[in-house]
Every structure is written in structure tokens, then in C-alpha cells.
C-alpha positions as CSV (number, residue, x, y, z in Angstrom):
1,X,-137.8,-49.9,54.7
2,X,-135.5,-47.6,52.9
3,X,-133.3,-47.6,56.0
4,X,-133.0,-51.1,56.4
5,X,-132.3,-51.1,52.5
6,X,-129.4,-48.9,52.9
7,X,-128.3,-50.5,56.0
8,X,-127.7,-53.7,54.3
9,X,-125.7,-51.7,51.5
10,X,-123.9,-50.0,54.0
11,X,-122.9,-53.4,55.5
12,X,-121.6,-54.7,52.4
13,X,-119.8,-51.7,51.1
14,X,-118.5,-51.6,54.9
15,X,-117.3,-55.2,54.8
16,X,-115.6,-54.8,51.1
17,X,-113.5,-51.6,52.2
18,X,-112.4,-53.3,55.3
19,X,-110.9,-56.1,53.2
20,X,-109.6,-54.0,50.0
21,X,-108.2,-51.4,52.8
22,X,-106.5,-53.5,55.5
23,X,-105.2,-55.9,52.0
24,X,-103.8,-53.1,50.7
25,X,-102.2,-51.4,53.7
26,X,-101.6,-54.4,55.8
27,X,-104.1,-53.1,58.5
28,X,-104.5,-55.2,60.9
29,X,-106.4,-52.9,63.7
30,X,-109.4,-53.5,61.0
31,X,-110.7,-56.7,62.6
32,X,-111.8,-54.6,65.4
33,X,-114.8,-54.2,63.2
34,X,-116.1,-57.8,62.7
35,X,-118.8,-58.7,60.1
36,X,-121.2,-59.2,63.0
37,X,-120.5,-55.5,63.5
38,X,-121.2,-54.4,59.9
39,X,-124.7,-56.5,59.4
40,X,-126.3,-55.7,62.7
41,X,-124.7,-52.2,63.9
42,X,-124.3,-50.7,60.6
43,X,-128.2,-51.4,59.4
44,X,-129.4,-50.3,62.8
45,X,-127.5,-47.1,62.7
46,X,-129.0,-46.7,59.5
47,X,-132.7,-47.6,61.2
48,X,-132.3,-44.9,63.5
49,X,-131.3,-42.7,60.5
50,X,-134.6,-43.0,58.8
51,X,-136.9,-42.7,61.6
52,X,-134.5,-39.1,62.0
53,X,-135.3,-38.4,58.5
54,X,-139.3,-39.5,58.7
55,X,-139.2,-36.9,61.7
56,X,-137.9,-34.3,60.1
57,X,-139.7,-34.6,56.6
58,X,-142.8,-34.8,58.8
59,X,-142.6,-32.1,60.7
60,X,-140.2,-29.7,59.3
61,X,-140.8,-27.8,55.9
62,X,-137.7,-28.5,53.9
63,X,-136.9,-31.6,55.7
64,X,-135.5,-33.7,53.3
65,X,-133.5,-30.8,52.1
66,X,-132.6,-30.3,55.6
67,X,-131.4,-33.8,56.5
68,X,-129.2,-34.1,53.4
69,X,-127.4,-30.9,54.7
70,X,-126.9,-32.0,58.4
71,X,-125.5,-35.6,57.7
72,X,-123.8,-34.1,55.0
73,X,-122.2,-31.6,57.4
74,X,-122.0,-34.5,60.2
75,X,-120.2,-36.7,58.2
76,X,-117.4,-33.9,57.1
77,X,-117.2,-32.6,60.6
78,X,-116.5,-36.3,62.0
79,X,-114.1,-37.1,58.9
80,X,-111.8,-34.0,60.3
81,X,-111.9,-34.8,63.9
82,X,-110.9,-38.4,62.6
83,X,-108.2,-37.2,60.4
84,X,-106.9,-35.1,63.2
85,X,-107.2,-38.3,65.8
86,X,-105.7,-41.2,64.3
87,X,-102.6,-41.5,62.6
88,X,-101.2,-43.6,60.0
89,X,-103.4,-46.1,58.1
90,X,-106.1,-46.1,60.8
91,X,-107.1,-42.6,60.0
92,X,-107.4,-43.5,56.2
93,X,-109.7,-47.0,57.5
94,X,-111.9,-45.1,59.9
95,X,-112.4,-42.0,57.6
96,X,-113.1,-44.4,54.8
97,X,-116.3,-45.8,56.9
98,X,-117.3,-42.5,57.8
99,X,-117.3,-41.3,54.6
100,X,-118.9,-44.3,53.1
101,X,-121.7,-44.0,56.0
102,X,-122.3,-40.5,55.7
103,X,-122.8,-40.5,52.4
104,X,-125.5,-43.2,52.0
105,X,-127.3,-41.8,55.1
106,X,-127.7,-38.5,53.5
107,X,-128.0,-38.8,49.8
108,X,-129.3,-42.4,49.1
109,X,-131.6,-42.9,52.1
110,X,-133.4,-39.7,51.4
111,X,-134.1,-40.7,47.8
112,X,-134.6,-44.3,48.9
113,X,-137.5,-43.2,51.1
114,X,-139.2,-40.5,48.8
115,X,-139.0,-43.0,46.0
116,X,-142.4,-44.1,46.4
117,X,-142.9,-46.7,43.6
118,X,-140.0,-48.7,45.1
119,X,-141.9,-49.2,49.0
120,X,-145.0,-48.8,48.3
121,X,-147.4,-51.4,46.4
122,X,-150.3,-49.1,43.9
123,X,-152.6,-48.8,47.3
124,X,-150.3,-47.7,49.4
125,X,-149.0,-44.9,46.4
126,X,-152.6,-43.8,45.5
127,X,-153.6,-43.3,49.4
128,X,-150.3,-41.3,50.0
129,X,-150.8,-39.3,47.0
130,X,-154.6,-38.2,48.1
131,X,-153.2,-36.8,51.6
């Protein structure tokens, strides 16, 4: 749930940047990237990032701790190779998304998830705090 939750925030901070940003530089590569793109692709990406971060928080001591790092450390390596691949104001639009992306995937899904009053009814909290 939390990675469906950030998906759809990730779609609609996605969408907003690619308007403000292709406004503001005249951009028009940025409707390579429709809205289908941002509110299916972007919340599955961010799907797949969760059941990543269940994994690892499952099976690997420090794994929350551990998944903030890597994305954290994903998202700047790919935000250099962009910045080294693109020039001109696609290199600003694309490192935008991945920085936007990166961000959510590895600081608010991680808190979204271990948040546990905001997924879970009183049940579900008082059975996952006897395990």
C-alpha cells in the first residue's frame, strides 16, 4: 500500500514538473512522457519498489536503513550519468524526474510503510506488534 501511495504522489509531482519545467524552458521533448506514462509507469515502478523494500526489511538486519542508502545512492549515480548524457534543457527535465523519483522511493516510502497506524486498522497493528 505504501508503494502505491507514493506511486500516485510520484505521478502527480511527475506530471506538475513536466508542465512548470517544459513552461518555463519551452521544452518540448517533455511530451515524450505522457500522463498515461506518469499514472501507470510511475506507481508501478514504485510497486516494484516496495516489494524491494518488504524484501529487504524482511530478511536483511538493517534493511530499511539499508534501502534508504541504495536508492539514495541509485538515484545520485543515475542523476550524474544523466547530467553527463543529455544536454541543454533535457538534462535539467530528466534529472528533475530522477531526482524527484529517487527521493520519494527512498525516504517517503520507507516511512510510508513502517508507519504502521497509517496501513494497518487496530487488528492488524496489535497482531504485528505481538510477532
Amino acid at each position: 500500500m505504501a508503494g502505491l501511495a507514493c506511486g500516485i504522489l510520484a505521478a502527480v509531482l511527475n506530471a506538475v514538473y513536466t508542465y512548470i519545467y517544459g513552461n518555463a524552458t519551452n521544452l518540448s521533448h517533455g511530451m515524450l512522457l505522457s500522463p498515461v506514462t506518469f499514472f501507470i509507469g510511475v506507481p508501478i515502478l514504485f510497486l516494484a519498489a516496495g516489494f524491494i523494500f518488504f524484501e529487504m526489511v524482511e530478511y536483511i538486519k538493517k534493511g530499511r536503513f539499508i534501502f534508504s542508502i541504495l536508492f539514495l545512492l541509485l538515484t545520485a549515480l543515475a542523476t550524474m550519468i544523466v547530467l553527463n548524457m543529455y544536454e541543454g534543457a533535457m538534462e535539467g527535465f530528466v534529472a528533475g524526474l530522477i531526482i524527484i523519483n529517487g527521493l520519494l522511493i527512498s525516504l517517503l516510502l520507507p516511512y510510508l510503510a513502517t508507519h504502521a497506524k497509517l496501513f494497518m486498522d487496530r487488528d492488524e497493528y496489535s497482531e504485528s506488534a505481538d510477532v
